[in-house]
N, C-alpha and C positions, 0 to 999 in steps of 0.2 A: 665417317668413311663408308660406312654398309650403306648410307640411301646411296651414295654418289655412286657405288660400285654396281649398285641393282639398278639405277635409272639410266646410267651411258653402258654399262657392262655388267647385265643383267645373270646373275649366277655364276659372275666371274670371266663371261663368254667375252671373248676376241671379236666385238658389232663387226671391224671392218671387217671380217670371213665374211661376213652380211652384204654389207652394204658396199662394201671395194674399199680401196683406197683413198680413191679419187672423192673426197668429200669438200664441200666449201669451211671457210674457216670463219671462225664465229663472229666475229668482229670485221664485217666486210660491207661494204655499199651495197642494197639489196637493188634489184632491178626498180627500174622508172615505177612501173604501172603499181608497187606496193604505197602511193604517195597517196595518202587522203586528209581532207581539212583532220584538223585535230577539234575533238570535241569540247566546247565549254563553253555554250549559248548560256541564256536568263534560262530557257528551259530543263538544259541538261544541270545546272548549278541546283533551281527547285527539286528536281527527281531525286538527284545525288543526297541533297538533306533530309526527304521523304524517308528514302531508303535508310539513311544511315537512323533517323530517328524513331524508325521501328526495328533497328538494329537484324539488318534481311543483309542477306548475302547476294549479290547478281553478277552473275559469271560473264555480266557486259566490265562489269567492274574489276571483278579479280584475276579475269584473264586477259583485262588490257584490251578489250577487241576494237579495232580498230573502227569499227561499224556502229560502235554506241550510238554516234548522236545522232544517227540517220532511221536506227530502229526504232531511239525513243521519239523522236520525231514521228515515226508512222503509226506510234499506238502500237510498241511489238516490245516487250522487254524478257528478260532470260532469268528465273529467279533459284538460286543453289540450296535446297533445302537441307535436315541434316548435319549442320555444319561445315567445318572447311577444311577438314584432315581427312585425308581416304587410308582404307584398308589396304587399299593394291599401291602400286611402285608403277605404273605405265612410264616410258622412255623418252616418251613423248609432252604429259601433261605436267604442269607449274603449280598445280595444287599439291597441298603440302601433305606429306603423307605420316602414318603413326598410327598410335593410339586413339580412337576418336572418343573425347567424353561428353559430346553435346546431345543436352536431351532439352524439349523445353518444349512440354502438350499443347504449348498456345502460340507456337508458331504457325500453324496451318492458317488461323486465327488471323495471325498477325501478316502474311502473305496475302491474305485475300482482301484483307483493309488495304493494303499497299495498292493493289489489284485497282480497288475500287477509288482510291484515291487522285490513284496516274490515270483511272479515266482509261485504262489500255480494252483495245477489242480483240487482242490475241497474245496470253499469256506463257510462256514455257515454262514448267515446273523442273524440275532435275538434282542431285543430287552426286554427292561422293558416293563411292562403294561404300557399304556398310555390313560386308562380311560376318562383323561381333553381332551382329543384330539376329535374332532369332528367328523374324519374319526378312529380313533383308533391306526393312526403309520400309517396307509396302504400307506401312496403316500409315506413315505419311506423306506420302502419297493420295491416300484414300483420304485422309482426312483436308489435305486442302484444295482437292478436286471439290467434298462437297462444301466447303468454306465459299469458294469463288464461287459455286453456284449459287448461292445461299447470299452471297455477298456484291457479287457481280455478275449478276445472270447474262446480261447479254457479251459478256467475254469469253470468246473461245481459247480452251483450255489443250495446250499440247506439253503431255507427259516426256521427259527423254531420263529413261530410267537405265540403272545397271543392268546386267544380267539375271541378276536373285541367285547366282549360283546354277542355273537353269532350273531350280525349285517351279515347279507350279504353279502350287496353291499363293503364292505371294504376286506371280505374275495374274491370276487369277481376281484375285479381289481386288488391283487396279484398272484388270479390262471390263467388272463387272459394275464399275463406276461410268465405263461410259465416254472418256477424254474425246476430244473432237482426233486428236493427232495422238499416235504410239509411237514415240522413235527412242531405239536404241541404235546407236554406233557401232557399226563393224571396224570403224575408223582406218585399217589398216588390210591391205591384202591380205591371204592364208598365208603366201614363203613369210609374213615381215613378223608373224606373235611370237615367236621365239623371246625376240627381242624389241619390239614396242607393246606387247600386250602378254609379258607373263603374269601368270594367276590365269590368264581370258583363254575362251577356245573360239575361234569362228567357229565351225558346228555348231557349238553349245548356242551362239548368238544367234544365228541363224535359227535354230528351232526355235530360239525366246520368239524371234519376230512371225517364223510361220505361227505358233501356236496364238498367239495375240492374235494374229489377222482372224483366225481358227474361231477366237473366242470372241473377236468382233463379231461378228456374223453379218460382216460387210454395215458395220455402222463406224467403224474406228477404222481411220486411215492410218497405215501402218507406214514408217518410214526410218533410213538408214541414212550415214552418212560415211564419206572415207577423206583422206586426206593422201595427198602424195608429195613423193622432196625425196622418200627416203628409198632409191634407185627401184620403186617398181616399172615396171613397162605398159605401156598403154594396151597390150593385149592381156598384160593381166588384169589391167582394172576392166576391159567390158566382160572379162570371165568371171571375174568379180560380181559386176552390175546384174549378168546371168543368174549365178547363182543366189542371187537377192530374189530379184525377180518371180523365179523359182519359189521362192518361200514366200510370196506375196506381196513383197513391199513395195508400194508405190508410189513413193515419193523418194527424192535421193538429193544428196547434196554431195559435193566434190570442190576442194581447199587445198589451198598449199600450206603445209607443214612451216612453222618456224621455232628455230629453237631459242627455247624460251633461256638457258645460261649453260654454261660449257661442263654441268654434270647432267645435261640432258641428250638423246641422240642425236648425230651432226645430221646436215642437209646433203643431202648427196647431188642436188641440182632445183632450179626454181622450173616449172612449170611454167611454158610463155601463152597468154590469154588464146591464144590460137589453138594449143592443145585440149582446153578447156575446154571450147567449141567443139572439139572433136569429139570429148569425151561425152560432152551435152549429146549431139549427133547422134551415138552411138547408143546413147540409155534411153532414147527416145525412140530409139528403131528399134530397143527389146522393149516396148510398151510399158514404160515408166507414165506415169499420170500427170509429175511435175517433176523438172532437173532443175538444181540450184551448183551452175560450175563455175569457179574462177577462182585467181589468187585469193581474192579475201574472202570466199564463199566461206561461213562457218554454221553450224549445224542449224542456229535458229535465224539466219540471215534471212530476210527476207519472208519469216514463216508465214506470214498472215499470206501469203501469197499460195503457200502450198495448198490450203481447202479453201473453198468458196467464204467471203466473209459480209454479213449480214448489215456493216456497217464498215462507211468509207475511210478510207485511211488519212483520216483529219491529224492524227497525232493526238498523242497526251491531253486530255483538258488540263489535267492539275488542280482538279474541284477542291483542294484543299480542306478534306474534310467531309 
């Protein structure tokens, strides 16, 4: 009963004071434009047994994303380091939360073989919160940044890490590695942390990503992303996009929200592809470098597209080996 109570009604809080009354009901006909092929080509069947046979986690996988087979097809895959249990309770995410006991020194290892396997030219590394952790994840991190360099030199490497607590020295020794891409998720306006990001602070995230861009010295493209459903207003998200901006980030993605089962928060409306456009519009006229906006935009949608990429987007070889 405590996850369900933290994840829809977070410290016991009444969401709808939040979000209104007026919310969609879980089990309903979602709008036209959420309809895409379902993935399960000879390709994506190979990747899926790669994966599973080096026993890797890919948050194309365990969050269902609807964009699988069209990323693994472009040579773009999303890989969950860390394990699969987080430290935080978000309102919003289907990762399973707890105690985390996954520790295993030759994953970084075994990530960068996967890497070099799928043949991919633009990789996302990422994890759960890992709070118990004394460095916060960070040495792996560092450790399969230099694995895939080591292992797949010509693949660009995009980190999307926790906050570290807003610790430093942890954010530090992964921007001191170098990633082509630094993204952390603000995912949510400032009114919505109460209750889709307790444990998180905006502030706090926002300095992680000013201090990275800080620590790039303009070689590490620094990038955020949000999601909307959960009744913010489009004036909030370019005040939002602002105060990104503000802190350096330049690159920005924007998603609609789905809830993932009815101990998660409800939807308070779908976003129609036109507001999308509006919002793109708008992060582009505060001097954003790339916008990724739409129903199914999610954080590594499309990433090989955010930096320049030195090699075309053939897709996966699958050199098997």
């Amino acid at each position: 009963m405590s996850a369900t109570r933290s994840r829809s009604n977070p410290g016991g809080m009444d969401v709808l004071k939040v979000l209104g009354s007026e919310v969609r009901p879980l089990r309903e006909r979602k709008p036209p434009w959420f309809k895409v092929p379902a993935a399960g080509g000879t390709r994506y069947r190979e990747l899926s047994a790669l994966i599973g046979e080096e026993n890797l986690h890919t948050v194309c996988q365990e969050a269902a994303c609807p964009n699988v087979g069209e990323c693994w097809e472009r040579g773009t895959a999303t890989f969950m380091i860390l394990g699969d249990t987080c430290t935080r309770r978000c309102g919003f995410c289907n990762v399973k939360t707890g105690k985390p006991t996954w520790d295993d020194p030759l994953e970084p290892a075994r990530v960068a073989r996967a890497i070099a396997r799928m043949g991919l030219r633009h990789a996302v590394i990422t994890s759960v919160d890992r709070d118990d952790l004394p460095d916060k994840g960070a040495s792996a991190f560092v450790g399969v940044i230099r694995q895939v360099r080591r292992q797949a030199p010509d693949c660009q490497i995009e980190v999307l890490t926790p906050d570290f607590q807003g610790q430093e020295m942890p954010l530090a020794r992964v921007i001191a590695e170098r990633p082509d891409v630094f993204n952390h998720n603000v995912e949510v306006v400032p009114r919505l942390y109460p209750i889709a990001r307790r444990g998180s602070q905006f502030e706090r995230s926002c300095r992680v990503l000013r201090t990275a861009a800080e620590m790039g010295e303009g070689e590490v493209v620094t990038k955020s992303g949000l999601m909307v459903g959960l009744g913010e207003t489009h004036e909030e998200m370019v005040e939002t996009f602002g105060t990104l901006r503000e802190h350096g980030v330049r690159v920005l993605t924007v998603g609609q929200y789905l809830r993932p089962s009815e101990r998660h928060l409800p939807i308070v409306r779908y976003w129609h592809p036109d507001e999308f456009v509006a919002l793109e519009e708008a992060a582009y006229a505060l001097g954003f470098s790339h916008v990724a906006a739409g129903p199914l935009v999610r954080s590594s949608y499309h990433a090989d597209q955010h930096v320049p990429q030195p090699r075309p987007g053939v897709g996966p070889l699958a050199a098997g080996g």
